[in-house]
VOGU-3710 file (C-alpha; in Angstrom, 3 decimals, decimal comma):
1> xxxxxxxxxx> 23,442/16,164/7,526  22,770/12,722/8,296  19,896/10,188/6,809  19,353/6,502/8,691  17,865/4,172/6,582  16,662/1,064/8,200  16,904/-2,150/6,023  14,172/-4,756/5,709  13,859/-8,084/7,277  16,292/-10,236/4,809
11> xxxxxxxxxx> 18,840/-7,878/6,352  19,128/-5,927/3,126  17,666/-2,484/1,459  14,607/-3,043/-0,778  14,415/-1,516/-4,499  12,803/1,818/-2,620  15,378/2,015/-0,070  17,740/1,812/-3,162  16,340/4,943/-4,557  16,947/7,055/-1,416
21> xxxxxxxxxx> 20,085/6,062/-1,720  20,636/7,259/-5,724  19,236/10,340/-4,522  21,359/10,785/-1,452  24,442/9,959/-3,206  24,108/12,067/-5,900  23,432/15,395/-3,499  26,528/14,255/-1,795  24,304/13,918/1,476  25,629/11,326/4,132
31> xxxxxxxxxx> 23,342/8,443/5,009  23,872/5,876/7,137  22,554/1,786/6,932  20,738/0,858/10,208  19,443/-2,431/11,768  17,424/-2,392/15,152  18,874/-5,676/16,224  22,048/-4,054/16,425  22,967/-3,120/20,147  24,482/0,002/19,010
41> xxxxxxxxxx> 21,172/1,182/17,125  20,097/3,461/19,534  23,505/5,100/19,686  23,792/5,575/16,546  20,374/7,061/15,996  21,101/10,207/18,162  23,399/11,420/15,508  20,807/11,103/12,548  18,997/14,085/11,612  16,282/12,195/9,638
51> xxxxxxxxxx> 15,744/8,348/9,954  13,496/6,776/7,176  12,043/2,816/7,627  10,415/1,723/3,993  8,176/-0,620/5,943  6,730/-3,253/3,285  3,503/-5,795/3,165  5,208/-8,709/4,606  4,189/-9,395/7,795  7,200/-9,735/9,217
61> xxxxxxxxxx> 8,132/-5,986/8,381  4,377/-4,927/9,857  5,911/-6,936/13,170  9,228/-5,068/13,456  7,917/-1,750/12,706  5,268/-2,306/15,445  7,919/-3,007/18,159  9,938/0,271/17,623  8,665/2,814/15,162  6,367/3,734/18,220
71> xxxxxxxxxx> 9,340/5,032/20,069  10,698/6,890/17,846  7,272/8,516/16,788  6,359/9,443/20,890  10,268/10,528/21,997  12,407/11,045/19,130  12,506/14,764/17,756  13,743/14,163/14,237  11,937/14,450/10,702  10,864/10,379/10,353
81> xxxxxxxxxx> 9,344/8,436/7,184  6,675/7,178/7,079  5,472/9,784/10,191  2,815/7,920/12,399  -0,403/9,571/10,110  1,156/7,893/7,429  2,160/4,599/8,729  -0,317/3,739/11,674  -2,952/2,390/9,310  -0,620/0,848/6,692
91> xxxxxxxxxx> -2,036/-2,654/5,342  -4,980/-2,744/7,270  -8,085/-2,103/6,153  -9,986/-1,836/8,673  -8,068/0,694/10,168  -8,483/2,391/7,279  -12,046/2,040/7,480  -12,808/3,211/11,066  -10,288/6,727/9,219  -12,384/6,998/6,836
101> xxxxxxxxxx> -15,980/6,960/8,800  -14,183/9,822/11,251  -13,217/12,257/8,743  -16,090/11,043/6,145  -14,107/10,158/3,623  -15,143/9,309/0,740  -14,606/5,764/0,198  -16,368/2,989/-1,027  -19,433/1,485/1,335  -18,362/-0,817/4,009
111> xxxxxxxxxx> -18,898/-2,863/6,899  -16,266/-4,574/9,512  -18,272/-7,054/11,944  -16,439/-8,583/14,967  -19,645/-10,823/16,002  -20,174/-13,841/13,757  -24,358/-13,676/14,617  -23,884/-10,058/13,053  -22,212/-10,807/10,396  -24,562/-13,749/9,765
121> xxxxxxxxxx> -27,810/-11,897/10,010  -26,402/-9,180/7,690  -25,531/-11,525/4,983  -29,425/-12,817/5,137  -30,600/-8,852/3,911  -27,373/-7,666/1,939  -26,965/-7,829/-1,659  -24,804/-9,901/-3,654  -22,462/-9,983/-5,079  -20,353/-8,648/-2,348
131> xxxxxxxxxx> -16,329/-7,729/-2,261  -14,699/-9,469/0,855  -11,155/-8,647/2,205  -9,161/-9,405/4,346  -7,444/-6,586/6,573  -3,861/-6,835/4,824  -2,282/-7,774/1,102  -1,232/-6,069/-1,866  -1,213/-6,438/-5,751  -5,342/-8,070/-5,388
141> xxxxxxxxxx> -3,822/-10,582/-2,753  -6,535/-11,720/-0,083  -9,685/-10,389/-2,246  -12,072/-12,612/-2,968  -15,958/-12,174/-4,352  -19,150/-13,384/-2,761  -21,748/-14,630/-5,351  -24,628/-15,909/-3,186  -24,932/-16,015/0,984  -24,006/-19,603/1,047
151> xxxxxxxxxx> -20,117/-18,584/0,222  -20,097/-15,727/2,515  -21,689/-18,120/5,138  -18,548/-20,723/4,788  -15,913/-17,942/5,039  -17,816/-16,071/7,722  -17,610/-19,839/9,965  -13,763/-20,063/8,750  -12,730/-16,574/9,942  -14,453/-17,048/13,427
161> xxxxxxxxxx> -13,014/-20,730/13,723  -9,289/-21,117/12,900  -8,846/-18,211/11,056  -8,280/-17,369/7,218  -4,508/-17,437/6,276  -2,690/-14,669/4,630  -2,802/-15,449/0,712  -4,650/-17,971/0,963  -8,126/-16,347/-0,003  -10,136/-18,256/-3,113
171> xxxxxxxxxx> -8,455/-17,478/-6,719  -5,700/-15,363/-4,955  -3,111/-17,311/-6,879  -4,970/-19,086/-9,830  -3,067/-18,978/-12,758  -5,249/-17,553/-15,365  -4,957/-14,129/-13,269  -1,505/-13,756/-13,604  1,239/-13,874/-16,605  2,803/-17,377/-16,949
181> xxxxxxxxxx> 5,985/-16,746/-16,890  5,707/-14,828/-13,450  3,461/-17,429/-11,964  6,737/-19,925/-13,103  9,344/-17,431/-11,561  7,498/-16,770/-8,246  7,070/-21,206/-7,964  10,753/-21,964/-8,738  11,575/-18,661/-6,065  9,267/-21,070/-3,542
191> xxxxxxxxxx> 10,529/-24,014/-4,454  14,559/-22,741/-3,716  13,366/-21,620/-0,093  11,957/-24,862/0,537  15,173/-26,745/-0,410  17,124/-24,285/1,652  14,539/-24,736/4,330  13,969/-20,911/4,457  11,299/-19,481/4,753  8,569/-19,770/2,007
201> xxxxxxxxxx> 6,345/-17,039/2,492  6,512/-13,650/4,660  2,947/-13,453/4,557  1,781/-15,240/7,997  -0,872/-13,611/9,947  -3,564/-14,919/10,457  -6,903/-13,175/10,462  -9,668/-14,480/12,934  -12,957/-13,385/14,353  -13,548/-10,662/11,970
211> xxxxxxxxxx> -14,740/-9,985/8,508  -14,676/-7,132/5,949  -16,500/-6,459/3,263  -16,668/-3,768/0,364  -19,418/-3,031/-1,690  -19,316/-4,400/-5,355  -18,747/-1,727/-7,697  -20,124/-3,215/-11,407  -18,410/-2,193/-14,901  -15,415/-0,571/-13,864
221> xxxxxxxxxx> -13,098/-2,487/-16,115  -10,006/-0,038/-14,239  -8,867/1,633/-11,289  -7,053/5,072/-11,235  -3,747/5,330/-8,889  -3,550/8,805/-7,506  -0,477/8,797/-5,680  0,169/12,039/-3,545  3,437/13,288/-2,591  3,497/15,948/-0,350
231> xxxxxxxxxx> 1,357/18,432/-2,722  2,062/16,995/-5,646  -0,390/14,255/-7,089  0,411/11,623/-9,661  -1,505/9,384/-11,839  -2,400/6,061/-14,195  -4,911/3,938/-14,755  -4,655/0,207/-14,260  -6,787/-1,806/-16,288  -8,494/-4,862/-15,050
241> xxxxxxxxxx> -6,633/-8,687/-15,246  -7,654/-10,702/-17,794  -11,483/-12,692/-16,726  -11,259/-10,898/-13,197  -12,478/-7,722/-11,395  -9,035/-6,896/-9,941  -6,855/-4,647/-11,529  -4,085/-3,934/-8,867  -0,691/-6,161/-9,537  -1,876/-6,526/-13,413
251> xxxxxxxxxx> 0,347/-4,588/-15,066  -1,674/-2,893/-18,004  -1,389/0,349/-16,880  -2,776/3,593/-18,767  -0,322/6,754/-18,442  -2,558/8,970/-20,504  -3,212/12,419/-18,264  -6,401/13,638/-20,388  -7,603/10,107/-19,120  -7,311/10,776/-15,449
261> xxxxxxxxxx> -10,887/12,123/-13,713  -9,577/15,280/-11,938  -11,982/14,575/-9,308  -9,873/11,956/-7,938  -6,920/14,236/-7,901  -8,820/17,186/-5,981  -10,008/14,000/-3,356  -7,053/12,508/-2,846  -4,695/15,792/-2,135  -7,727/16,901/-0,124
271> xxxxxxxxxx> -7,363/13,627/1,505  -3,910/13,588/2,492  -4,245/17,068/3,547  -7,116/16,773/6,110  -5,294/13,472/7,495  -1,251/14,757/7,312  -0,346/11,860/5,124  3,247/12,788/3,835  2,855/10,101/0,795  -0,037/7,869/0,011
281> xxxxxxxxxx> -1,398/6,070/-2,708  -5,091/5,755/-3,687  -7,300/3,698/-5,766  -10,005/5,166/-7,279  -13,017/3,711/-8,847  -16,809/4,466/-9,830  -19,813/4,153/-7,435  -22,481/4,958/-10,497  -20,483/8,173/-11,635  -19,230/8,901/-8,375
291> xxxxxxxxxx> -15,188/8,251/-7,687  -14,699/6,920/-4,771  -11,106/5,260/-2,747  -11,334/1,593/-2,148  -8,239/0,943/-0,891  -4,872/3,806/0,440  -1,342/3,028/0,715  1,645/4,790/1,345  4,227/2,283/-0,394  4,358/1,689/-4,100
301> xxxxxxxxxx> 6,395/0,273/-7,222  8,226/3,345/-7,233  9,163/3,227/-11,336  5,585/2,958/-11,953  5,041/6,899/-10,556  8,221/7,406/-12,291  6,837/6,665/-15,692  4,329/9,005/-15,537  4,767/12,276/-17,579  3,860/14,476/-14,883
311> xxxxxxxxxx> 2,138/15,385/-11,663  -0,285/18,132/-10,528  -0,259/20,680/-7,845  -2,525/21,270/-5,305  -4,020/24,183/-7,746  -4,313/21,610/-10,358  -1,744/23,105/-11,985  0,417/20,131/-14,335  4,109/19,886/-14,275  5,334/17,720/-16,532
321> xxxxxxxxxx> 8,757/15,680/-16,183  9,262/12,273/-15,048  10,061/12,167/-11,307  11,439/9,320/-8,334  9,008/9,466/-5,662  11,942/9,200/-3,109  13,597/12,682/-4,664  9,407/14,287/-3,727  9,611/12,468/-0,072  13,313/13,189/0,614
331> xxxxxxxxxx> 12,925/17,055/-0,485  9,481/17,331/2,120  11,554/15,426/4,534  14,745/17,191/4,698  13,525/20,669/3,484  16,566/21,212/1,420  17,003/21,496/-2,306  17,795/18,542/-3,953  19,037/17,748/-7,905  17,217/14,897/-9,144
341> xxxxx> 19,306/12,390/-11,389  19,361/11,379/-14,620  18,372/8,614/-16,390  16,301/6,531/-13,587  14,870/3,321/-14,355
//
């Protein structure tokens, strides 16, 4: 047997890609490092029997995945990570809103206009304050909230003029919401690049003539992270950032299982399920008493599912043991029977 694992765009394996790798290695299965601006990548590919692309946030991974992934998904016959239900709506929220209104999922209320008079007229009769997003980020990156029309108003005229830049949505980066010395290491990381003259950010899209918005959700001081592998579901609670409604990316997570609202478990493996998601992640929080998913992904910090003490089954049915998400996806994915390591993390 033979896995291909595709690196990212700095031409090098991420800290996922990594754990395929433990996991490969230690089951004495033969992988195999891949680039697709290597002439010989198609060659090579016909001998894989699984090929695996860890496709991250950055937009410049979104843009290489686009150009190729689509071939393999429509005339390659091989067991592939992410598969196209997984990937196809990755990092964009308004894809994942249009999935959600087909299969009436249940997800937090809200609206995607591509008319700026629409969107305008709307904000004259909706209620405030209102969540706005834009269609990509991670870790509470491009999320912003609306206190009164007038603000929506000036990002509404931004978005349909030149365009909102990725990251660069109010308080994304104010200091107070992260931990100093992170804030330091990510400026001295930018400040390096820019002496190099590399590249300072891999966030670059742009997003123009459209805007998304999510229904505030008062006094929910957390999320809850169901992540669901295969039919096996995961969980933590994150707890909000200090002075701020965002709780992905903060750090102060909760792995307490009596804590976790089986409801969101049954939803989300009910969830990936009915759409044939092979991973995904989902954040959960309270409409009223109601759980509900505001946001889905199918990449994560992978020691963060690691660290909790367990996961459920599709009965509900706890298992407890402290697992690598990659040993879960590489087990569905190959259909063989793998040994997990020791000592991960």
């Amino acid at each position: 047997m033979l896995v291909g694992i595709h690196i990212n765009h700095k031409k090098s394996l991420t800290p996922f890609s990594k754990g395929y790798i433990d996991i490969l290695e230690y089951n004495n299965i033969d992988f195999k490092i891949l680039d697709i601006q290597d002439d010989q990548f198609w060659k090579k590919f016909e001998r894989l029997d699984a090929f695996i692309f860890q496709v991250g946030h950055t937009s410049d991974m979104l843009q290489i995945a686009d150009s190729f992934m689509p071939i393999i998904y429509n005339y390659v016959k091989i067991p592939v990570f992410p598969n196209f239900n997984t990937l196809w709506h990755f990092d964009n929220k308004i894809k994942q809103h249009y999935l959600a209104n087909y299969f009436n999922l249940k997800f937090v209320d809200s609206k995607v206009f591509w008319d700026k008079k629409l969107a305008i007229n709307w904000i004259k009769e909706t209620n405030f304050p209102l969540v706005m997003k834009l269609r990509g980020g991670a870790g509470s990156t491009n999320v912003t909230i609306l206190r009164n029309p007038n603000q929506a108003r000036h990002l509404i005229n931004k978005a349909f003029s030149e365009g909102i830049k990725d990251s660069s949505f109010p308080g994304t980066w104010k200091v107070k919401y992260f931990p100093i010395k992170k804030y330091i290491h990510n400026r001295m990381i930018w400040a390096k690049r820019k002496l190099l003259r590399e590249d300072t950010s891999s966030y670059w899209m742009i997003s123009k003539n459209y805007v998304y918005y999510q229904k505030y959700l008062p006094n929910n001081n957390f999320d809850t992270r169901v992540t669901v592998i295969g039919d096996r579901a995961f969980a933590f609670r994150r707890f909000n950032r200090t002075r701020d409604f965002r709780a992905s990316g903060s750090g102060k997570i909760d792995y307490d299982m009596d804590s976790i609202d089986k409801r969101m478990i049954k939803i989300a493996l009910e969830t990936s399920e009915e759409c044939g998601f092979q991973c995904m992640a989902y954040d959960f929080l309270y409409d009223d008493e109601n759980p509900v998913i505001c946001e889905i992904s199918y990449t994560y910090v992978d020691h963060a599912v690691y660290k909790c003490p367990g996961y459920w089954d599709k009965t509900l049915i706890w298992h407890s043991g402290h697992y690598m998400p990659q040993y879960f996806i590489l087990k569905d994915l190959l259909n063989v029977n793998l040994v997990h390591p020791n000592n991960q993390y």
